[in-house]
N, C-alpha and C positions, 0 to 999 in steps of 0.2 A: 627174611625175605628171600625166596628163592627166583630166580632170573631166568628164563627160558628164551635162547634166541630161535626162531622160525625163521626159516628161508620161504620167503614167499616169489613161487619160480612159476614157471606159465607154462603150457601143459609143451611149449616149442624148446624151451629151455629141460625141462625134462628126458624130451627124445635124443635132446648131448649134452648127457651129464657126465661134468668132467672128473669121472672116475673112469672114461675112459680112453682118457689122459696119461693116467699114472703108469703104465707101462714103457707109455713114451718116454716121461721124461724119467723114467729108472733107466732108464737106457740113454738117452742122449745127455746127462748131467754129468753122469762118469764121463764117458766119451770128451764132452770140453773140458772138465778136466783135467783130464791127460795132456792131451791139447795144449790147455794154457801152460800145464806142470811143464811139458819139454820145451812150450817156448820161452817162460820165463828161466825154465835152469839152464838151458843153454845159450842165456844172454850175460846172468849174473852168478850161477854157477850153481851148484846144488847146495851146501851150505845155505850159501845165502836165501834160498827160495825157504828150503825149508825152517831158518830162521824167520822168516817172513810170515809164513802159513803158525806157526806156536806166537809170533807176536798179535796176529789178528787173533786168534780164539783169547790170548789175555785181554787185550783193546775189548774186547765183545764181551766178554764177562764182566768188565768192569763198567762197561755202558748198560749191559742188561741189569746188575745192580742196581747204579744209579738212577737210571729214568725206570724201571720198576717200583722201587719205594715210593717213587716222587710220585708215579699215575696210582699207586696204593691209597697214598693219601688224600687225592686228588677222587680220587672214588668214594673215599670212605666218607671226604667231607660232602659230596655231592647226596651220599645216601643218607649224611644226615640232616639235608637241609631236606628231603621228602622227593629229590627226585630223584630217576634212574638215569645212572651212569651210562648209558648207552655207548656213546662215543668213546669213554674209557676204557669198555668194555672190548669195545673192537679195538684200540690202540694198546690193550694189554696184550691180545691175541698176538698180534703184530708184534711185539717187542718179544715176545716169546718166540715165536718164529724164527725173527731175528736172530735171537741170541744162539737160537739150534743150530743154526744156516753159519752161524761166525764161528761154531764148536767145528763144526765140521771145516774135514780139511778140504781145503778149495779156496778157487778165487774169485772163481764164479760165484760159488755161494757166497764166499765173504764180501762181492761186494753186492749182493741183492740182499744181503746180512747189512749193511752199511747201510745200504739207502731206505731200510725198513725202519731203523731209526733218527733218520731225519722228521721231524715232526709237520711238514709240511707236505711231504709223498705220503705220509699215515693220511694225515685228513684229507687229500686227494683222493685216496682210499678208500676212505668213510665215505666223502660224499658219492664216490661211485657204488658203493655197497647199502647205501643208507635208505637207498631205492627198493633193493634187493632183501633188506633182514627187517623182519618186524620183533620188536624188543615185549616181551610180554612180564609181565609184573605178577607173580603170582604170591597174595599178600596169606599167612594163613590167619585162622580166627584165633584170640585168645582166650583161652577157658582157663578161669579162676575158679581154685576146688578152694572151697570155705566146708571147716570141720563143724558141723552142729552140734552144740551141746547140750544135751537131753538131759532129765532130772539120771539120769544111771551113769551117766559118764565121773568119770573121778580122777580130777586133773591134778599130778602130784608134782611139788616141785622139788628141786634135790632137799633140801632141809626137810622133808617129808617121807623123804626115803632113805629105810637104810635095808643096808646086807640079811643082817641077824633075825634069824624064826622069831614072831612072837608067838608064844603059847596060848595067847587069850585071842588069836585069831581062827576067823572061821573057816579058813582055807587052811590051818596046818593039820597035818593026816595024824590027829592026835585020839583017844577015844573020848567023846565025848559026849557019847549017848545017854 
C-alpha cells in the first residue's frame, strides 16, 4: 500500500509559502542559540552546559527509540485492521523531527525537541494540520500469473531428472540419421 500525503493550501496560503521562511530561521536559530549557550554557561559554567547539551541528545535518542517502535507498531496494527494510519503518520513525522532537533546541539532546539514528544502538543498538531493534509490511499491491483499447461509442456520432477547424456535421446548431438 503506498500513502501519499497532499497539502491541500488555498491559492492565499500559496502566495506565503513558508519556504520563505527558511532563511529566517537559519539565521535567527543559531543567533538564540548563542544567546541561550552564554547565558546558561555563564550561570553554571561550561562544563556543565556542555554536559547538559550530550545529556539531551542521549534523553532524545532514547525517547526517539522508544515512542518510535511503539507508533511502528501502532501503524502496522492500524494498517492491518484496513485503515490508514493517518494520525500516525503525522505523529511519526514529529517524533522524527524531534529526535533531529534533540541530536542537534542547542536548547532551543532541545526543548521544541522535548515538547514534540509529548503526545498531547503532537495531536494538537494533528488537529491543527488535519485540516491542512489530505491523506490519499493509493491501493495497487493484484495480478496472479497462473502458468498454463498445454499438451507440449513437460513438467519434471527432481527424480526425473538427472545430469548424465542419454544416447537414446533426441536432443543428443549424436549421428543418427
Amino acid at each position: 500500500m503506498n500513502n501519499y500525503i497532499r497539502a491541500a493550501i488555498t491559492q492565499k496560503e500559496a502566495e506565503f509559502m513558508p519556504f520563505t521562511l527558511i532563511p529566517f530561521i537559519l539565521l535567527i536559530v543559531p543567533l538564540l542559540e548563542i544567546g541561550v549557550f552564554i547565558a546558561v554557561g555563564s550561570q553554571i559554567g561550561v562544563f556543565p552546559t556542555l554536559g547538559m547539551v550530550v545529556l539531551t541528545a542521549l534523553i532524545g535518542s532514547i525517547l526517539l527509540r522508544v515512542q518510535g517502535f511503539g507508533l511502528l507498531t501502532r501503524m502496522r496494527t492500524e494498517m492491518d485492521q484496513g485503515r490508514m494510519p493517518g494520525r500516525d503518520l503525522v505523529h511519526g513525522v514529529m517524533i522524527l523531527v524531534a529526535g533531529i532537533l534533540l541530536l542537534t546541539p542547542g536548547f532551543v532546539t532541545d526543548t521544541i525537541g522535548f515538547l514534540l514528544f509529548v503526545p498531547a502538543l503532537r495531536d494538537l498538531a494533528w488537529r491543527f494540520l488535519k485540516s491542512r493534509i489530505q491523506v490519499v490511499s493509493a491501493t495497487s491491483a493484484h495480478y496472479e500469473t497462473r502458468r498454463s499447461y498445454d499438451t507440449q509442456t513437460i513438467d519434471l520432477s527432481e527424480d526425473d531428472y538427472s545430469e548424465g547424456s542419454d544416447p537414446n535421446s533426441p536432443w543428443s548431438k549424436g549421428d543418427k540419421a
